[in-house]
C-alpha positions in Angstrom: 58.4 57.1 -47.0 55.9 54.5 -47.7 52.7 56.4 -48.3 50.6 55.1 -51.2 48.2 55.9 -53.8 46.3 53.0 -54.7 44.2 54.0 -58.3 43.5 57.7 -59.6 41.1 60.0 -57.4 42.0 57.9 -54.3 43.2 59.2 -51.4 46.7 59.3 -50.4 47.4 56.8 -47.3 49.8 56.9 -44.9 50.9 55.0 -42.0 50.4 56.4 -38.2 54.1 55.8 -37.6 54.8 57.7 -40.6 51.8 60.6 -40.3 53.6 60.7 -36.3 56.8 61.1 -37.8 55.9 63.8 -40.5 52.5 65.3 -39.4 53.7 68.8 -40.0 54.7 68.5 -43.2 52.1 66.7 -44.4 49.8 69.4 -43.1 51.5 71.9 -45.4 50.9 69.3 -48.0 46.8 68.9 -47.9 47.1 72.9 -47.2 48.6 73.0 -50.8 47.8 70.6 -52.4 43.8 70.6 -50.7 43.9 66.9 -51.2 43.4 64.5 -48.1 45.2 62.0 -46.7 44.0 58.8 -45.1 45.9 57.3 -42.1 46.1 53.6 -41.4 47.0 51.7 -38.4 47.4 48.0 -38.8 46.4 48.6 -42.6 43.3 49.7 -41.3 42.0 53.2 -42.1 41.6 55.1 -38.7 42.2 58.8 -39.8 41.6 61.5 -42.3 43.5 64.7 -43.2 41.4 67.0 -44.8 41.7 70.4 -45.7 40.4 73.6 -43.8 37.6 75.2 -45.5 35.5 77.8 -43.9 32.2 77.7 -43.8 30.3 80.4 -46.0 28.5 82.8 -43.5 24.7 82.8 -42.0 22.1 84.1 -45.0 19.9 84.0 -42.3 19.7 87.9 -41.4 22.6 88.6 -43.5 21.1 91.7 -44.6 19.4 92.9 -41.6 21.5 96.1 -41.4 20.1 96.7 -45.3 16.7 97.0 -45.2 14.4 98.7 -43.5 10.4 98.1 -43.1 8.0 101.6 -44.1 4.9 100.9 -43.1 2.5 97.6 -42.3 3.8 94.9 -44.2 1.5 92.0 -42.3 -2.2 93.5 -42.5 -3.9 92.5 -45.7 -4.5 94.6 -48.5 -7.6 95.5 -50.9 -6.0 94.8 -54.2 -6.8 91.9 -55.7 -4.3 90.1 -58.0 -4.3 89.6 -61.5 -4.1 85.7 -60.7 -6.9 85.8 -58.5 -9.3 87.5 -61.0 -8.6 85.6 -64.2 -6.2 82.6 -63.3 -6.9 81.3 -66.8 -5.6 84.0 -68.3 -2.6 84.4 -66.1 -1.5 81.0 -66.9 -1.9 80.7 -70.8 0.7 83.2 -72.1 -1.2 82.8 -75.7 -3.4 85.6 -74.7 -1.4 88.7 -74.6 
């Protein structure tokens, strides 16, 4: 076999002949191993192995079976905030 390894935290490279020749094991390999491998043709890379890795789901409405909305949560309401009152005194913690 005349794959290589050419410095440290490189990828592996193999040949096309060789990947054609081998492809299933070599599968079983980056599945293991989770490493990829780069294929060449004419000493050329053409190709990459990689591992599978599935994607993390949606957050987007991840929850929406969760929660559940009481009331009118858009309309504005008539209690002012701390901030709004005295925004010098919500931002210097010296105070309290």
């Amino acid at each position: 076999m005349q794959s290589s390894t050419e410095k440290p935290g490189e990828s592996r490279t193999v040949k096309a002949s060789e990947f054609k020749a081998t492809c299933l094991r070599l599968m079983d390999e980056v599945a293991e191993s989770g490493e990829e491998i780069v294929i060449t043709k004419n000493g050329r890379p053409t190709a990459r192995l990689l591992p599978y890795r599935k994607r993390p789901g949606q957050w987007f409405g991840a929850d929406r079976s969760k929660i559940e909305i009481l009331g009118d949560i858009i309309s504005p309401i008539d209690v002012e905030w701390e901030a709004m009152v005295d925004p010098d005194r919500v931002l210097d913690p010296g105070d309290r």
